[in-house]
TINU-646197 format. One line per field, with one value per atom (N, C-alpha, C, CB): x, y, z; residue in one letter; atom name; residue number from 0. Coordinates in pm, 1 decimal. Atoms other than C-alpha are relative to their C-alpha. Glycine has a CB too. Example, Ala and Ser with C-alpha at 12.3 -4.5 7.8 and 13.67 -1.06 7.14 Angstrom:
u: (89.0 | 1230.0 | 90.0 | -99.2 | -82.0 | 1367.0 | -77.0 | 41.4);
v: (-119.0 | -450.0 | 120.0 | 2.7 | -119.0 | -106.0 | 109.0 | 46.2);
w: (0.0 | 780.0 | 0.0 | 124.6 | -6.0 | 714.0 | 73.0 | -141.5);
type: (A | A | A | A | S | S | S | S);
atom: (N | CA | C | CB | N | CA | C | CB);
seq: (0 | 0 | 0 | 0 | 1 | 1 | 1 | 1);
This chain:
u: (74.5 | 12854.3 | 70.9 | -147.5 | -108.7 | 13031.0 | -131.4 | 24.3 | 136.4 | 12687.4 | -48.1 | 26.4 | 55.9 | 12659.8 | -113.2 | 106.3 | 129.2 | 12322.6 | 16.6 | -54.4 | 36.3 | 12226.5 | -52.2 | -121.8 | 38.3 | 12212.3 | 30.3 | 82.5 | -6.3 | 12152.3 | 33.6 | -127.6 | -43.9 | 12193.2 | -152.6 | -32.6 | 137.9 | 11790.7 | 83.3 | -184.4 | -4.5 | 11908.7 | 129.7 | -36.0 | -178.8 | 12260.4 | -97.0 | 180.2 | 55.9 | 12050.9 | -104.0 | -45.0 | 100.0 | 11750.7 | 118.6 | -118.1 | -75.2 | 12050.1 | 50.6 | 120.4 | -77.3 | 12236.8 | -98.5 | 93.8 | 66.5 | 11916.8 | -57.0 | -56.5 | 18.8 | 11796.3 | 129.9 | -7.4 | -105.3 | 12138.2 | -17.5 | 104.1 | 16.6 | 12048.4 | 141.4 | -58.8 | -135.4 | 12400.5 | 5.0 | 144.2 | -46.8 | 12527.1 | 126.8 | 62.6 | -9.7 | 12675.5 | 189.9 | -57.8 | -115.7 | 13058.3 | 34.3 | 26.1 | -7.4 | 13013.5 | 5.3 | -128.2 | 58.4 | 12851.5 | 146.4 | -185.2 | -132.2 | 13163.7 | 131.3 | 30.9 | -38.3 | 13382.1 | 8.3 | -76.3 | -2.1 | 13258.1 | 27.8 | -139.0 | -9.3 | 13259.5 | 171.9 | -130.6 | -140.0 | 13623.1 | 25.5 | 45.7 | 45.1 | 13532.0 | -16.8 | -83.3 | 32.9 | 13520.9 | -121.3 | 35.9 | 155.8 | 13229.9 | -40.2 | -31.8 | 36.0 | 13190.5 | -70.8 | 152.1 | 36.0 | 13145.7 | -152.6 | 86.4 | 111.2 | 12874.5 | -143.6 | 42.8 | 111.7 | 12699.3 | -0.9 | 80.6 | -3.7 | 12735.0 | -93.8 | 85.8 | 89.9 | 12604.2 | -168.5 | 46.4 | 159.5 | 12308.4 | -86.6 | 5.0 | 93.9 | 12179.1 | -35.1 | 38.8 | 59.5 | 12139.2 | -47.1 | 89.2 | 65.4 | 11912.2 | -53.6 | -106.9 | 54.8 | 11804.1 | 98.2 | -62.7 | -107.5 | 12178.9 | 86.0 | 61.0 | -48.7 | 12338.5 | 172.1 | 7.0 | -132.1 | 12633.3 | 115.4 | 34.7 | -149.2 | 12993.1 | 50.1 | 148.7 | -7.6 | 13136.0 | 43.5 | 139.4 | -30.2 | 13312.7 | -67.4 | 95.9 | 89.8 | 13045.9 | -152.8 | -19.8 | 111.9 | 12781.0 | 34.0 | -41.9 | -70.6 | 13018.8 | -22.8 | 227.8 | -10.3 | 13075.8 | -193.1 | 113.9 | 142.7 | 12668.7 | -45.9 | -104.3 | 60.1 | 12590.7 | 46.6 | 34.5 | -42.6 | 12811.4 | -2.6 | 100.3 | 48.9 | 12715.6 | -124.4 | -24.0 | 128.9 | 12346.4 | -32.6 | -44.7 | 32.0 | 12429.8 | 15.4 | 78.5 | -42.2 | 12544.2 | -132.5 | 111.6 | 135.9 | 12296.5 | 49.0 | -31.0 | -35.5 | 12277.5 | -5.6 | -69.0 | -39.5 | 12448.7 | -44.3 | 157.3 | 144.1 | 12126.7 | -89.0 | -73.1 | 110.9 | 11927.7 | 67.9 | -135.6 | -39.7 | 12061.2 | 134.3 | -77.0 | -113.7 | 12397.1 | 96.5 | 7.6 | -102.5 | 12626.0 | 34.6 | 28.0 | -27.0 | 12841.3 | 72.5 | 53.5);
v: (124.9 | 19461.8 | -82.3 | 28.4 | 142.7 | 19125.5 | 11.1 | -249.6 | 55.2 | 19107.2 | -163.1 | 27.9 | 139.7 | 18739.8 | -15.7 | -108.5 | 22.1 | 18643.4 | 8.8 | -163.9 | 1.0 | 18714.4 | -152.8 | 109.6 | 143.9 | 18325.2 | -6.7 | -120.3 | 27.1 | 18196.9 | -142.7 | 35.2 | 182.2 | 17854.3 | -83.9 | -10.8 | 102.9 | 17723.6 | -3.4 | 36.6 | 20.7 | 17767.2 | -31.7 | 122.8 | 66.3 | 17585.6 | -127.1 | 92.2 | 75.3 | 17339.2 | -72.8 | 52.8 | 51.7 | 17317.6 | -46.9 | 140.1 | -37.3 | 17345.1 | -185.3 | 152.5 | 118.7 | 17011.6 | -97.3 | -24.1 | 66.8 | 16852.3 | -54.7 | 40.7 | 1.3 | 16896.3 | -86.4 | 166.6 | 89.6 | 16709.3 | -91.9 | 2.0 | 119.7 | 16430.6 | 12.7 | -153.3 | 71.3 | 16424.4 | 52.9 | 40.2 | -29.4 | 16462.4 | 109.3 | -165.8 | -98.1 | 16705.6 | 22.6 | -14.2 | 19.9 | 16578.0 | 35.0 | -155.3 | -20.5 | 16526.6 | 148.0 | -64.5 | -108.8 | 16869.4 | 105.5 | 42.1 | -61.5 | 17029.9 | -12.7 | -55.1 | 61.9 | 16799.0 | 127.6 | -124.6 | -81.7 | 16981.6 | 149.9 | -11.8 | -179.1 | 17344.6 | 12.7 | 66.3 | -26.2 | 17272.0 | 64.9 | 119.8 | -15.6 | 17314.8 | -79.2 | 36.4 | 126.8 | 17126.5 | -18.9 | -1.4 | 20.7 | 16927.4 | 113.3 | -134.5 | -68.3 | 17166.7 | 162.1 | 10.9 | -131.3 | 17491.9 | -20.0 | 11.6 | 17.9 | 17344.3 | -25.0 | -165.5 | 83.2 | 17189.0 | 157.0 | -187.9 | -140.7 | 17587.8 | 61.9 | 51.5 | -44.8 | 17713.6 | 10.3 | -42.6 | 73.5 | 17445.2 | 72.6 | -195.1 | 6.7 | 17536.5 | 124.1 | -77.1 | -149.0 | 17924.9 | 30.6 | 110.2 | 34.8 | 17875.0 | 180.2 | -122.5 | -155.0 | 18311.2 | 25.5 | 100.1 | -57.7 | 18374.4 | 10.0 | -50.6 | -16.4 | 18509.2 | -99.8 | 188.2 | 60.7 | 18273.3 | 103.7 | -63.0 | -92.6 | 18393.1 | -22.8 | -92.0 | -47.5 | 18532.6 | -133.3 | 143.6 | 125.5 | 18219.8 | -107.9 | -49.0 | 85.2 | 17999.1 | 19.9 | -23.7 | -25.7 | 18213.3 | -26.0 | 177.0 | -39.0 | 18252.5 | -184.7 | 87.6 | 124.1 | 17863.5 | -101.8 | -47.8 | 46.8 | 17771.0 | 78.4 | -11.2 | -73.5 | 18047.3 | -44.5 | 150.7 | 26.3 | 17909.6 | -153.6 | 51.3 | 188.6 | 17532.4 | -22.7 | -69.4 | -23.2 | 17643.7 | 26.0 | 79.5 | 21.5 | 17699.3 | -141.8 | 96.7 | 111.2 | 17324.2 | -72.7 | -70.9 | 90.2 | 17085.9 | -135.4 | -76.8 | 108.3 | 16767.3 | -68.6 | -40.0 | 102.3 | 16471.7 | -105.8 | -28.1 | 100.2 | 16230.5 | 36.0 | -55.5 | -25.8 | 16407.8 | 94.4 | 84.2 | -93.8 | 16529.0 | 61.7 | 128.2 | -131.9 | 16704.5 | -105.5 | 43.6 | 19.8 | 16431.4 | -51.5 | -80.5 | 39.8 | 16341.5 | -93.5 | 87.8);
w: (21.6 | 10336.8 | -106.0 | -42.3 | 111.1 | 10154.8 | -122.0 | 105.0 | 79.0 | 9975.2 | 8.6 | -163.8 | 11.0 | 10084.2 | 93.2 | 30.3 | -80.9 | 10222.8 | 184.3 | -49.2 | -146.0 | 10598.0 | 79.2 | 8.0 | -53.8 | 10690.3 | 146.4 | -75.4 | -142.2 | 11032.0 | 33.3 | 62.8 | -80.4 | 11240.7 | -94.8 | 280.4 | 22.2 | 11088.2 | -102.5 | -9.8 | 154.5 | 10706.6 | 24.8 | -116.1 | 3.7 | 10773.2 | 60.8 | 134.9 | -15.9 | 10940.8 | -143.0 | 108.2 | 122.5 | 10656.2 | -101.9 | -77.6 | 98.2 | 10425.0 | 5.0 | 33.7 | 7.5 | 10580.7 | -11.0 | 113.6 | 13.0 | 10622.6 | -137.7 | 68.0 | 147.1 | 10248.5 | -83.7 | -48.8 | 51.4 | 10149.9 | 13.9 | 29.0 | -91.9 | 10403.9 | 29.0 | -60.9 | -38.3 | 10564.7 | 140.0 | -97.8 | -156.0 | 10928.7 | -29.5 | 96.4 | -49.4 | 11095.2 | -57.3 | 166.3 | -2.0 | 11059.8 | -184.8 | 73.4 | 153.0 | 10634.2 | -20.3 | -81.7 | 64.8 | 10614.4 | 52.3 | 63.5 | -42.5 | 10822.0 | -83.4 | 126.0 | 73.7 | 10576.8 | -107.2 | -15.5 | 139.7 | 10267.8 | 6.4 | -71.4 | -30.9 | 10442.8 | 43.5 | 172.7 | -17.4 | 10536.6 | 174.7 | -133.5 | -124.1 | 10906.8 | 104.3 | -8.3 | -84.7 | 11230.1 | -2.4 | 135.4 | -38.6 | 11347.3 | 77.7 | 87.6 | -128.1 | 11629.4 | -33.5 | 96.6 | 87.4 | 11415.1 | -18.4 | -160.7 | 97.6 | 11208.1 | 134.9 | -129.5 | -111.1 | 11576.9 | 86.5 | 119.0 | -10.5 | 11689.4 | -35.6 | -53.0 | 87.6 | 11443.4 | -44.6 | -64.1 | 6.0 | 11425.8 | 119.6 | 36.6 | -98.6 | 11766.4 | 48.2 | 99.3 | -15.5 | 11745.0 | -109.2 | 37.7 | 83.6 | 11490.1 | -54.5 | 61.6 | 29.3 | 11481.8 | -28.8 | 95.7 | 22.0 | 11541.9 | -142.2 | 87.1 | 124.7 | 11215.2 | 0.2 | -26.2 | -10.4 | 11095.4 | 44.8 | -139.0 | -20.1 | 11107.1 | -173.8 | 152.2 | 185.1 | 10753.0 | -52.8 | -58.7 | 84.8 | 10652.2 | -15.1 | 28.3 | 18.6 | 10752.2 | -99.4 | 129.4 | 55.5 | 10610.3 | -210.7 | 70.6 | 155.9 | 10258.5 | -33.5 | 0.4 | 27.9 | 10257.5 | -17.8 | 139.5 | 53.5 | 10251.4 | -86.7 | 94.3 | 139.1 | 10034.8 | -134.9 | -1.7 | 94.2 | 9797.5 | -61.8 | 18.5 | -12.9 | 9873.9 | -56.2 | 167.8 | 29.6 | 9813.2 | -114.5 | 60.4 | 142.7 | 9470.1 | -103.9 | -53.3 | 56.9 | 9398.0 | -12.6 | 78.2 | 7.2 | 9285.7 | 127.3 | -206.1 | -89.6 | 9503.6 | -89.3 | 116.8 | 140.9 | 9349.3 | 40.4 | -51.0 | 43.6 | 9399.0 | -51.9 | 85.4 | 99.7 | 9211.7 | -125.8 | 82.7 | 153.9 | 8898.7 | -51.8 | -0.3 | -84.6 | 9051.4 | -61.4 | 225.2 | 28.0 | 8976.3 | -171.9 | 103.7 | 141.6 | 8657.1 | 0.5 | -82.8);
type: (X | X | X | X | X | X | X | X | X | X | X | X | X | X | X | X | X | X | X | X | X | X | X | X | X | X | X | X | X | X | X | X | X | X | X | X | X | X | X | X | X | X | X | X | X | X | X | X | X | X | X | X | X | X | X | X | X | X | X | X | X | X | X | X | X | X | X | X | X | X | X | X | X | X | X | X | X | X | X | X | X | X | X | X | X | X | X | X | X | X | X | X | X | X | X | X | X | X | X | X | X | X | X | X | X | X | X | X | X | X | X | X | X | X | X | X | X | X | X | X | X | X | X | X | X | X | X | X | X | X | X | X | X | X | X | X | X | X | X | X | X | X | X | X | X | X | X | X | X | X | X | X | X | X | X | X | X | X | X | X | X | X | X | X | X | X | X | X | X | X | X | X | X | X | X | X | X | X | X | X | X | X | X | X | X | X | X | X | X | X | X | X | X | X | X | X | X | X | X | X | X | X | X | X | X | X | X | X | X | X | X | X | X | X | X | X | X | X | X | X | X | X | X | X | X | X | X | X | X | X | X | X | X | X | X | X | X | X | X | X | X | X | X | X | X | X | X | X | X | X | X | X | X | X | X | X | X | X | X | X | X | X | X | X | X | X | X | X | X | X | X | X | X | X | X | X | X | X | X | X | X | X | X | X);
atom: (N | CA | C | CB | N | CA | C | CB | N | CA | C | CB | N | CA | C | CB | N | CA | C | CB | N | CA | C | CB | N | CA | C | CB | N | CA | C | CB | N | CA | C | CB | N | CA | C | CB | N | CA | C | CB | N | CA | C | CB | N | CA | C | CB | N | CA | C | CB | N | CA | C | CB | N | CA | C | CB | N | CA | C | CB | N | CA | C | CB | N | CA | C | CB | N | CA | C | CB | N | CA | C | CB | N | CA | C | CB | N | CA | C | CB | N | CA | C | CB | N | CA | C | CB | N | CA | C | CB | N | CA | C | CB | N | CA | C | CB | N | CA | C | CB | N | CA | C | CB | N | CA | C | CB | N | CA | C | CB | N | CA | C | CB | N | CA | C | CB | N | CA | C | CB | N | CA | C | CB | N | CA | C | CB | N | CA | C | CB | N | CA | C | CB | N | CA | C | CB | N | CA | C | CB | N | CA | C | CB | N | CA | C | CB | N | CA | C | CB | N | CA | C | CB | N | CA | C | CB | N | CA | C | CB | N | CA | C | CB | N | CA | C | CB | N | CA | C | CB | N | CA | C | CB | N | CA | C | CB | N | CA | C | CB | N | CA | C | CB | N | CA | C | CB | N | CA | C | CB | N | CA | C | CB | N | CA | C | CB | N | CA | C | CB | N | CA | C | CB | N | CA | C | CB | N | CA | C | CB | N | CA | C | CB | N | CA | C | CB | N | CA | C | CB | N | CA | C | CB | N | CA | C | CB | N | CA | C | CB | N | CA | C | CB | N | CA | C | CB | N | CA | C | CB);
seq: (0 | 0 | 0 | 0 | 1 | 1 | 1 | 1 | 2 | 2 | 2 | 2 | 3 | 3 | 3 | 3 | 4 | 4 | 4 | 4 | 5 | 5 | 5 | 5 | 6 | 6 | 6 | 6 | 7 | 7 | 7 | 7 | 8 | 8 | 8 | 8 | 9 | 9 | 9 | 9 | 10 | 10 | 10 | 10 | 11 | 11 | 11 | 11 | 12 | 12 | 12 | 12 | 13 | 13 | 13 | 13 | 14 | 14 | 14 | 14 | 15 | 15 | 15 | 15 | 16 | 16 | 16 | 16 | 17 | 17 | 17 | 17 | 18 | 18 | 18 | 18 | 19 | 19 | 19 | 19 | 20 | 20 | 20 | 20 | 21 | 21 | 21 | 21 | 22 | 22 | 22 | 22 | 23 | 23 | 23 | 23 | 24 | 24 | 24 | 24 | 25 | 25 | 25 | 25 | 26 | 26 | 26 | 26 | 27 | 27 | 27 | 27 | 28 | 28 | 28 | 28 | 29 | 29 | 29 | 29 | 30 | 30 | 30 | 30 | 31 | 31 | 31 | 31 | 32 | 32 | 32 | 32 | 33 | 33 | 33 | 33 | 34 | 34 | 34 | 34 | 35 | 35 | 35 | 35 | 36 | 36 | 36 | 36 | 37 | 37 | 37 | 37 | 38 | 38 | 38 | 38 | 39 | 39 | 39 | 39 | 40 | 40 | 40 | 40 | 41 | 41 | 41 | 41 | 42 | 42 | 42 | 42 | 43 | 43 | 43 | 43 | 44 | 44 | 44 | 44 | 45 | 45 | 45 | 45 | 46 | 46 | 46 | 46 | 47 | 47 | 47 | 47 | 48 | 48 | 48 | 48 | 49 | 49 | 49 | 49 | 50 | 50 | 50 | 50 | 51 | 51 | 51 | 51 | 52 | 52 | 52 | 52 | 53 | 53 | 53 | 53 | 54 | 54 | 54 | 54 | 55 | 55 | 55 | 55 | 56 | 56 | 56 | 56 | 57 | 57 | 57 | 57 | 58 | 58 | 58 | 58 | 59 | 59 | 59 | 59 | 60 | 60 | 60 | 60 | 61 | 61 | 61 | 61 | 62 | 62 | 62 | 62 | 63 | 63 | 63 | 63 | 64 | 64 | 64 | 64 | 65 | 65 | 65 | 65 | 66 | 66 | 66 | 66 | 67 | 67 | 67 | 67 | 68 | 68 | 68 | 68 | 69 | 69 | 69 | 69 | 70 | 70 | 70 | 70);
């Protein structure tokens, strides 16, 4: 086990939604195509894949920079 969270397609979804950004930005910041992230989105039970799951677990610790996050 990596020890990084058991994330699926909903909480990559809640995750991009809670940012407010689309599908293309959120792929952007994960360093990922659109197509991954639109994958991902729509097997919403299905457990990510390690780099996708590593890259929101580690996104999920950033603040958002409209509320408070940026400097």
């Amino acid at each position: 086990m990596d020890g990084i969270p058991l994330h699926t397609g909903a909480d990559l979804v809640a995750y991009r939604t809670w940012l407010g950004v689309d599908q293309r930005a959120l792929a952007a910041k994960f360093g990922v195509g659109q197509g991954t992230i639109s994958k991902g989105e729509s097997r919403p039970t299905t457990l990510l894949g390690p780099a996708l799951r590593k890259a929101l677990h580690e996104a999920m610790g950033e603040p958002r920079q409209d509320v408070g996050g940026a400097k």
